[in-house]
C-alpha positions in Angstrom: 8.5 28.3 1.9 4.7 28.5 2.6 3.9 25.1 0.9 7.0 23.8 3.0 5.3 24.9 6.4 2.1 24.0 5.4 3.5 20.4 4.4 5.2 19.7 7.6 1.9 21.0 9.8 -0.4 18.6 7.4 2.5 15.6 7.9 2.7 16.4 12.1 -1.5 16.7 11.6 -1.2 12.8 10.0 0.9 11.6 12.8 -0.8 13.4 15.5 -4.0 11.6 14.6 -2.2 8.5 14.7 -0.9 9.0 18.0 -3.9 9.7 19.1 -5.0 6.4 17.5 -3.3 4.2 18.5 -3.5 5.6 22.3 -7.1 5.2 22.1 -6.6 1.5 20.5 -3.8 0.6 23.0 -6.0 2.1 26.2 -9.2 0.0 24.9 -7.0 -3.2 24.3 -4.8 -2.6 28.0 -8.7 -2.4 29.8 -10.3 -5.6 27.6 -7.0 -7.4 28.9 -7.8 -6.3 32.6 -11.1 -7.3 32.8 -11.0 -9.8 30.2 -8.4 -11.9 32.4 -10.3 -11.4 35.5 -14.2 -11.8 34.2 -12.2 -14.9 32.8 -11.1 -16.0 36.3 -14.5 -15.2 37.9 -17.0 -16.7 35.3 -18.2 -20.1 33.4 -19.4 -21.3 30.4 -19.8 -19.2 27.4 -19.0 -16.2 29.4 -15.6 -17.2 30.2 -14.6 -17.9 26.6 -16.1 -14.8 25.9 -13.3 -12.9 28.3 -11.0 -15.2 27.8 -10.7 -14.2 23.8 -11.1 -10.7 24.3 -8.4 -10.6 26.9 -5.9 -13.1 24.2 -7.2 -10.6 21.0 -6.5 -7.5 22.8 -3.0 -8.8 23.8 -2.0 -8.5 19.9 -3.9 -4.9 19.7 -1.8 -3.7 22.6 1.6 -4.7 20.2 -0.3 -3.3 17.3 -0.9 0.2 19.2 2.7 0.3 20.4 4.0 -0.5 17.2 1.6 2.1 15.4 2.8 4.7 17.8 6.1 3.9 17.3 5.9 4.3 14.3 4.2 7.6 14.5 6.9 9.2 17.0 9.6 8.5 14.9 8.7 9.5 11.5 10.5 12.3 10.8 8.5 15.0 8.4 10.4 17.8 8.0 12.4 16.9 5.2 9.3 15.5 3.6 8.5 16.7 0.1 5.1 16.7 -1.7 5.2 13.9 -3.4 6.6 12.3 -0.5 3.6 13.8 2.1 1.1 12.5 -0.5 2.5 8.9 -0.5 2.5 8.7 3.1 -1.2 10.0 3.5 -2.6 8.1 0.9 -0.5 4.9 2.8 -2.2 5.4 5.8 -5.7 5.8 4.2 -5.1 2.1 2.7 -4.0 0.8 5.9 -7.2 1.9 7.4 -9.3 0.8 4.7 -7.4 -2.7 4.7 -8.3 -3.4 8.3 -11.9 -2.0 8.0 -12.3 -5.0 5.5 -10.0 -7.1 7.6 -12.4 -6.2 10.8 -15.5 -7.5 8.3 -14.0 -10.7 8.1 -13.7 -11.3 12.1 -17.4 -10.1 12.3 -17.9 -13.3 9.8 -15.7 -15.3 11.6 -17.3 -14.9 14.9 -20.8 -15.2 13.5 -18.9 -18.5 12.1 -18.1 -20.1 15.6 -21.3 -19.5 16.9 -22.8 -21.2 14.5 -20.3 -23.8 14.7 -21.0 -24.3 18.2 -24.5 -25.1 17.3 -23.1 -28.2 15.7 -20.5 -29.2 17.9 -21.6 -30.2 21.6 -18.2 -31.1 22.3 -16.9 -27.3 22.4 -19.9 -25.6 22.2 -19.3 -22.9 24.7 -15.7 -21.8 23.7 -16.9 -21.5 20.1 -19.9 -19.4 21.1 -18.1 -17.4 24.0 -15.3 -16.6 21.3 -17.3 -16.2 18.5 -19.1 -13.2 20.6 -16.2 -12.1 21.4 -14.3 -12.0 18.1 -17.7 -10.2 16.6 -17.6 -7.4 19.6 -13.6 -6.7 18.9 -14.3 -6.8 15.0 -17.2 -4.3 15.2 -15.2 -2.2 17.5 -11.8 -2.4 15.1 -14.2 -1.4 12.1 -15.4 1.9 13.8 -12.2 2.5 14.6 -10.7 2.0 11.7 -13.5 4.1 9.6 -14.0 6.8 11.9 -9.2 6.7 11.4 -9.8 6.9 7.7 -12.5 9.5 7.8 -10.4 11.9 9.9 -7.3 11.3 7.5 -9.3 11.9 4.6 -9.6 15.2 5.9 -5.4 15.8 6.1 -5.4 14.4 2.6 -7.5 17.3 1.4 -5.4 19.7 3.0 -2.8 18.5 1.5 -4.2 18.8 -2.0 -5.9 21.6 -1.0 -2.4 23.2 -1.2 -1.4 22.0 -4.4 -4.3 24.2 -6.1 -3.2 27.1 -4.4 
């Protein structure tokens, strides 16, 4: 009964985290849309593009956070066996590691516009302005995402912690 109890505190330990997760990542994305929208409204040039795509990125991190969380408050984990617990922690390890390389890949592809709009007169201040703004979401995402992994590689070695014992 012990490893049953400890299994359902590590599993409501994962979840918690996530919660608190994807609050923070929802709370971030809800103020980028505020002020994105209106420094969009109030500025020109480069700078408007610039709020303008963190405002339209942060709209699909707002879905993401609700859908995380979501996720997080229905799962149930008392039922949950080992094998089970260890799947689901390793899962959410991968998921953080996927976006942290996902996040590298905007950071590219907004160094990629900028340059871009060193060669394209035409739209050269919505590829800069976006291009900023991609690279300040993507380096934000990728601490997010490996300070997420981090703390759930902590659960994961409670959890086999308790396999030893």
């Amino acid at each position: 009964m012990l490893l049953l109890d400890s299994l359902v505190t590590l599993n409501l330990a994962r979840l918690n985290l996530n919660q608190q997760g994807m609050m923070l990542l929802g709370t971030w994305a809800f103020f980028n849309i505020i002020v994105g929208f209106w420094k969009a409204h109030k500025s020109e040039g480069t700078s408007r593009y610039f709020w303008q795509m963190n405002a339209y990125w942060n709209v699909v991190n707002i879905a993401l956070a609700a859908g995380g969380y979501w996720n997080a408050i229905q799962t149930g984990v008392s039922l949950m066996s080992l094998q089970q617990s260890i799947a689901a922690q390793y899962s959410i390890e991968k998921i953080y590691l996927f976006n942290a390389a996902l996040d590298v890949a905007y950071i590219i592809g907004g160094f990629y516009l900028i340059e871009r709009a060193r060669r394209n007169e035409r739209n050269s201040l919505r590829w800069k302005g976006f291009g900023k703004a991609i690279i300040l979401q993507g380096a934000w995402l990728m601490i997010f995402d490996w300070v997420m992994w981090w703390l759930q590689t902590d659960v994961t070695k409670q959890i086999l912690s308790k396999i030893a014992t």
